[in-house]
N, CA, C and O atoms as a GROMACS GRO file, in nm:
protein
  252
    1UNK      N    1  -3.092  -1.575  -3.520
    1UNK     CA    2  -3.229  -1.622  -3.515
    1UNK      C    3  -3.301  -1.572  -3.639
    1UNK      O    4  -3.288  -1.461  -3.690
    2UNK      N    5  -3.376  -1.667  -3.677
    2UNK     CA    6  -3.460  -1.630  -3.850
    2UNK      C    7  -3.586  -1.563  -3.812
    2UNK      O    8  -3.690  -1.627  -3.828
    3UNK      N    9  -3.590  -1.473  -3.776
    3UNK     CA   10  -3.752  -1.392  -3.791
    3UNK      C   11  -3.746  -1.292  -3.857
    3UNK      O   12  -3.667  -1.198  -3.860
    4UNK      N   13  -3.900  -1.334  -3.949
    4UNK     CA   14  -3.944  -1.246  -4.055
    4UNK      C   15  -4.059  -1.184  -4.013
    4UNK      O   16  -4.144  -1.215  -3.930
    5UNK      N   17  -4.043  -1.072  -4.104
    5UNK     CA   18  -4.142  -0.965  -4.092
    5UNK      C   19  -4.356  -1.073  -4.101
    5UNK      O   20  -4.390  -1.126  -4.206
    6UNK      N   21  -4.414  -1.075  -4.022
    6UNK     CA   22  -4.547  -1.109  -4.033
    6UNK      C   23  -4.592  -1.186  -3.939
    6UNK      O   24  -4.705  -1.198  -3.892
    7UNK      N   25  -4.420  -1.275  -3.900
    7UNK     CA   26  -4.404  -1.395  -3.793
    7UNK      C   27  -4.478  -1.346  -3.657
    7UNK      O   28  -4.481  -1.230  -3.617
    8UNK      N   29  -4.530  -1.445  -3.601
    8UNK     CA   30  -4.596  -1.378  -3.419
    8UNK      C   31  -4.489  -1.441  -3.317
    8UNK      O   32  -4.434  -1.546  -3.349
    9UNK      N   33  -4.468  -1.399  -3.234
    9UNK     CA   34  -4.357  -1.431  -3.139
    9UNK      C   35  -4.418  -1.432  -3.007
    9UNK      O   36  -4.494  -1.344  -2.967
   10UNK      N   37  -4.376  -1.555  -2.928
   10UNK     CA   38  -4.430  -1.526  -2.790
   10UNK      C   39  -4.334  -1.508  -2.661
   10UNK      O   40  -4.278  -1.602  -2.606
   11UNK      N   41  -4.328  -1.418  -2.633
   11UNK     CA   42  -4.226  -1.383  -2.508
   11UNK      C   43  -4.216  -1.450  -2.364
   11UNK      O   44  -4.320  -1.486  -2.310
   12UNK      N   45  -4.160  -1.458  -2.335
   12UNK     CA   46  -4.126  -1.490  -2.208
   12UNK      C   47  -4.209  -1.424  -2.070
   12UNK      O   48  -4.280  -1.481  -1.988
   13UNK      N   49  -4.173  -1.288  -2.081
   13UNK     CA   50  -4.306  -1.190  -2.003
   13UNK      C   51  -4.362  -1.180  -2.071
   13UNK      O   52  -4.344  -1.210  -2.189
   14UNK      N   53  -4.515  -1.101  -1.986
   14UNK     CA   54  -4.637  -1.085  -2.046
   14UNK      C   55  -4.612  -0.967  -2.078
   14UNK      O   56  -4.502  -0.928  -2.041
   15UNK      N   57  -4.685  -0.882  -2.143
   15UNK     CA   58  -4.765  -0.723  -2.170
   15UNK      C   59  -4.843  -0.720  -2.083
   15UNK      O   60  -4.937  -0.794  -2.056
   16UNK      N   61  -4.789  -0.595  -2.014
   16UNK     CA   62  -4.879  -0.522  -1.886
   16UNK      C   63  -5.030  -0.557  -1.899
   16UNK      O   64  -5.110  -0.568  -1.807
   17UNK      N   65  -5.058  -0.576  -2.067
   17UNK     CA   66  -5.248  -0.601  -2.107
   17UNK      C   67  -5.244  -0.754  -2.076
   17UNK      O   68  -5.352  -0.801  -2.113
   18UNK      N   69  -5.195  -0.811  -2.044
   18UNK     CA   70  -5.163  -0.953  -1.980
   18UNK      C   71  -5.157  -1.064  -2.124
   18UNK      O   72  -5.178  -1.185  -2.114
   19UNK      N   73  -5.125  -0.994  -2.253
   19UNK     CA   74  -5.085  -1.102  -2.357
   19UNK      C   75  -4.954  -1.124  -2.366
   19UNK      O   76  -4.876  -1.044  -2.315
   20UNK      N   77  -4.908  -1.238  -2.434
   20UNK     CA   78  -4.743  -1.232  -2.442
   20UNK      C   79  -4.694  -1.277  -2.591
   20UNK      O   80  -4.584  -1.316  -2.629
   21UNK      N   81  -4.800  -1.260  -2.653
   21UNK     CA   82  -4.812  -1.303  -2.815
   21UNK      C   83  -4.796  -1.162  -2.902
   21UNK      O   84  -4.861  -1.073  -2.848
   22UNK      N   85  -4.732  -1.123  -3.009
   22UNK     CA   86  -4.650  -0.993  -3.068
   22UNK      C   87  -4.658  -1.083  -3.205
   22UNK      O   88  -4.649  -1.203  -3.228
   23UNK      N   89  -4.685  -0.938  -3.302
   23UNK     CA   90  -4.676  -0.964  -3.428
   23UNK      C   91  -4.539  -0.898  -3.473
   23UNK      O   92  -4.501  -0.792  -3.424
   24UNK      N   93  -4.471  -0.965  -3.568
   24UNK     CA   94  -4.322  -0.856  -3.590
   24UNK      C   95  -4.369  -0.751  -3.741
   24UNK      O   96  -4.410  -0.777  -3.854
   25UNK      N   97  -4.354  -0.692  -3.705
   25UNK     CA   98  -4.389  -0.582  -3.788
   25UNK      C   99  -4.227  -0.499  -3.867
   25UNK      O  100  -4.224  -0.458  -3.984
   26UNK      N  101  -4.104  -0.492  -3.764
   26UNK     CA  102  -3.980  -0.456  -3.875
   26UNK      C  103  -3.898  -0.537  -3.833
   26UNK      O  104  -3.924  -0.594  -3.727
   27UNK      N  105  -3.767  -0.568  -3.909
   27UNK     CA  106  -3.681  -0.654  -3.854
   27UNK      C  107  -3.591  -0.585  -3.922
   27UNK      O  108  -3.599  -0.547  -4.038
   28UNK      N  109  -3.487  -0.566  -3.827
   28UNK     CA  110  -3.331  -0.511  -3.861
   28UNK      C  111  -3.258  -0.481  -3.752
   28UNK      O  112  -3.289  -0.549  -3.654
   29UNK      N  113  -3.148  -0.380  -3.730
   29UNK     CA  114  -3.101  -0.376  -3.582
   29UNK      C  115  -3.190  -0.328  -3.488
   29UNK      O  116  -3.148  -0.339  -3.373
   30UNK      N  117  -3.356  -0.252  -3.502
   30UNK     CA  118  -3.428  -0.290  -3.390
   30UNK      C  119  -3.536  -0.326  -3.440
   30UNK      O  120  -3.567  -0.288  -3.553
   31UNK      N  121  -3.617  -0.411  -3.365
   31UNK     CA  122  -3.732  -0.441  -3.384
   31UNK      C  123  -3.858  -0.413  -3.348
   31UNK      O  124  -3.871  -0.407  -3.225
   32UNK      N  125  -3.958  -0.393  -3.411
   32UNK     CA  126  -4.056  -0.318  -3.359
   32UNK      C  127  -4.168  -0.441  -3.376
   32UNK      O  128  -4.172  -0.525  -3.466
   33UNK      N  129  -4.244  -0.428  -3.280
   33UNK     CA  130  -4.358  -0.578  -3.258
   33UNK      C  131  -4.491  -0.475  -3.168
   33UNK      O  132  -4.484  -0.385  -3.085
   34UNK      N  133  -4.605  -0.546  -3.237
   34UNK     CA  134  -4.709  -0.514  -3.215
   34UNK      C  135  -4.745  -0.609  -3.142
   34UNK      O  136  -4.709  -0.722  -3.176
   35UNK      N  137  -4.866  -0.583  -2.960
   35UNK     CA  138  -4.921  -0.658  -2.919
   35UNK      C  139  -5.025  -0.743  -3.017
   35UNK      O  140  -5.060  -0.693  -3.124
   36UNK      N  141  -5.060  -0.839  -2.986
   36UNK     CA  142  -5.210  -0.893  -3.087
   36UNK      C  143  -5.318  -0.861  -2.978
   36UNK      O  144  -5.428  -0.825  -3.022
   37UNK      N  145  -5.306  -0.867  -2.877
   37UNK     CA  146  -5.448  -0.838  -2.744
   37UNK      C  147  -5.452  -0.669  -2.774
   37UNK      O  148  -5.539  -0.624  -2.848
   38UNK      N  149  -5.340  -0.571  -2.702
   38UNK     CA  150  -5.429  -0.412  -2.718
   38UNK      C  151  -5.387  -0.323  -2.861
   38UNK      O  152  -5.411  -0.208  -2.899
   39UNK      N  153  -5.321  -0.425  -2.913
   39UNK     CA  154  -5.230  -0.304  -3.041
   39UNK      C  155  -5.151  -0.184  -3.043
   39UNK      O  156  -5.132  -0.095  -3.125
   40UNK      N  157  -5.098  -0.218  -2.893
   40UNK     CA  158  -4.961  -0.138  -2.859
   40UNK      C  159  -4.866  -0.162  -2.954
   40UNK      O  160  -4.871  -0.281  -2.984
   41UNK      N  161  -4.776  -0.099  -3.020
   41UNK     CA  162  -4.618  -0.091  -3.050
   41UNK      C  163  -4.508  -0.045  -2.990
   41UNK      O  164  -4.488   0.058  -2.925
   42UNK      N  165  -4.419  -0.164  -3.028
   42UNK     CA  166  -4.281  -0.104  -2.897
   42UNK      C  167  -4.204  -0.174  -3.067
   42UNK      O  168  -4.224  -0.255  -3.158
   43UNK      N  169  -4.096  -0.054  -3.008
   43UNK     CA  170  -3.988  -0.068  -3.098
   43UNK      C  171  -3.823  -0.087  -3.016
   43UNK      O  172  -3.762   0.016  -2.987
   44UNK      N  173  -3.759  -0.227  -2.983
   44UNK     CA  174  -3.635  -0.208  -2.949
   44UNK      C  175  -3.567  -0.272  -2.973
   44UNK      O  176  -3.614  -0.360  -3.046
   45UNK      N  177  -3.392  -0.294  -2.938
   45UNK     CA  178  -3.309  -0.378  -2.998
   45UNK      C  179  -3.309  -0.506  -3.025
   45UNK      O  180  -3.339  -0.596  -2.947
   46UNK      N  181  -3.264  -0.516  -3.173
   46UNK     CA  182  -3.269  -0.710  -3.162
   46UNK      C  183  -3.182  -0.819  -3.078
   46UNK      O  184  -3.184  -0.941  -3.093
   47UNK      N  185  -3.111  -0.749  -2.992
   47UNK     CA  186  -3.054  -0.834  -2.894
   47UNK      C  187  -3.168  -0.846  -2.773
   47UNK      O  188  -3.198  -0.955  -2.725
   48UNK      N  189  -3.205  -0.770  -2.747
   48UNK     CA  190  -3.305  -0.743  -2.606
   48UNK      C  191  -3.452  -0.822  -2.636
   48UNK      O  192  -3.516  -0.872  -2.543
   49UNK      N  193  -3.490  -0.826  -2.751
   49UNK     CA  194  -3.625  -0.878  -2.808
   49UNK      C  195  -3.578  -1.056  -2.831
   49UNK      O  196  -3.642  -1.151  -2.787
   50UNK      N  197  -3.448  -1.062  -2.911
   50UNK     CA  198  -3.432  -1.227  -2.963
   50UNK      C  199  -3.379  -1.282  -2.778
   50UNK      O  200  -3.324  -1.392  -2.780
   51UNK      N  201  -3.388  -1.234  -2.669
   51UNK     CA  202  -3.315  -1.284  -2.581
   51UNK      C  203  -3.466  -1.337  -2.491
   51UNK      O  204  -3.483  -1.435  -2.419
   52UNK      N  205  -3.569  -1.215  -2.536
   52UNK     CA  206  -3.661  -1.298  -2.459
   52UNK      C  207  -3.776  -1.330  -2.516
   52UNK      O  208  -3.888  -1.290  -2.485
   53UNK      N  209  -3.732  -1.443  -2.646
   53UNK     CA  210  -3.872  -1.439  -2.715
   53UNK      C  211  -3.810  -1.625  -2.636
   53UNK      O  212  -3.704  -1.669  -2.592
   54UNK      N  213  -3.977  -1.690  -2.662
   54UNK     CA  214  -3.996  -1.771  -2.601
   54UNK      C  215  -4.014  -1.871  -2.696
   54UNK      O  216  -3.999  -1.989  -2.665
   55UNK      N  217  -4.059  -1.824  -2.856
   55UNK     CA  218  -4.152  -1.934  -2.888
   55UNK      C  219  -4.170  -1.836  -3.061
   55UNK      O  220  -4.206  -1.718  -3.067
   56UNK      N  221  -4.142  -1.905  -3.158
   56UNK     CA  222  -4.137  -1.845  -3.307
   56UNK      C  223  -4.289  -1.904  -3.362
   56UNK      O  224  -4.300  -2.026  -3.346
   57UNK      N  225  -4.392  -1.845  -3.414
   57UNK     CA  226  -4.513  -1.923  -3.453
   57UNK      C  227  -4.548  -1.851  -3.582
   57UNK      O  228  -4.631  -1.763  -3.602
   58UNK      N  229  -4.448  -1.923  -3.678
   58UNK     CA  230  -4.477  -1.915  -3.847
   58UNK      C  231  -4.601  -1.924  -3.906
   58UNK      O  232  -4.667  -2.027  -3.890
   59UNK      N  233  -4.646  -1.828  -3.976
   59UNK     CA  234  -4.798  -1.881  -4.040
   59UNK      C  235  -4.745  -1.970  -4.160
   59UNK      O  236  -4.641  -1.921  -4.204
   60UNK      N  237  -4.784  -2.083  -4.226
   60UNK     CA  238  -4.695  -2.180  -4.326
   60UNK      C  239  -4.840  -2.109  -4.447
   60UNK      O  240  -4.956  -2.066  -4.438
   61UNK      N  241  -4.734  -2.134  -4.549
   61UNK     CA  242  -4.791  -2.047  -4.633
   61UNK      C  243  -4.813  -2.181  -4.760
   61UNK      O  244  -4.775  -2.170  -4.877
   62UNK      N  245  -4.848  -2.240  -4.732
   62UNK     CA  246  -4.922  -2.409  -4.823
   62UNK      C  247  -4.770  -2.454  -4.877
   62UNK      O  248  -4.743  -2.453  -4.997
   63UNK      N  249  -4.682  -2.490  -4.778
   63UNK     CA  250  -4.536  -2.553  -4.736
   63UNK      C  251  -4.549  -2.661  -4.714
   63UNK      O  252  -4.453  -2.729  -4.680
   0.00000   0.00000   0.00000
């Protein structure tokens, strides 16, 4: 799966703060993603994160 560092991702579950929208902040064997609603960070594996993302939402950069 192609995700880059800036990309927002929307998961499958929510965040306990009831958003399900995450900014990716590192990408490598784990990933660490910031809520966009409370600005929590969680950092965990890229198998466990690419299994329940729901939805890739690229900002296009004048593409």
């Amino acid at each position: 799966m192609d995700i880059q560092v800036g990309d927002l991702i929307q998961m499958k579950k929510k965040h306990p703060c009831g958003e399900n929208t995450f900014a990716v902040l590192r990408v490598g064997m784990d990933f660490k993603i910031r809520c966009v609603k409370c600005g929590r960070e969680i950092m965990a594996p890229r198998q466990k994160i690419e299994k329940s993302i729901k939805k890739v939402l690229r900002e296009q950069d004048g593409q």
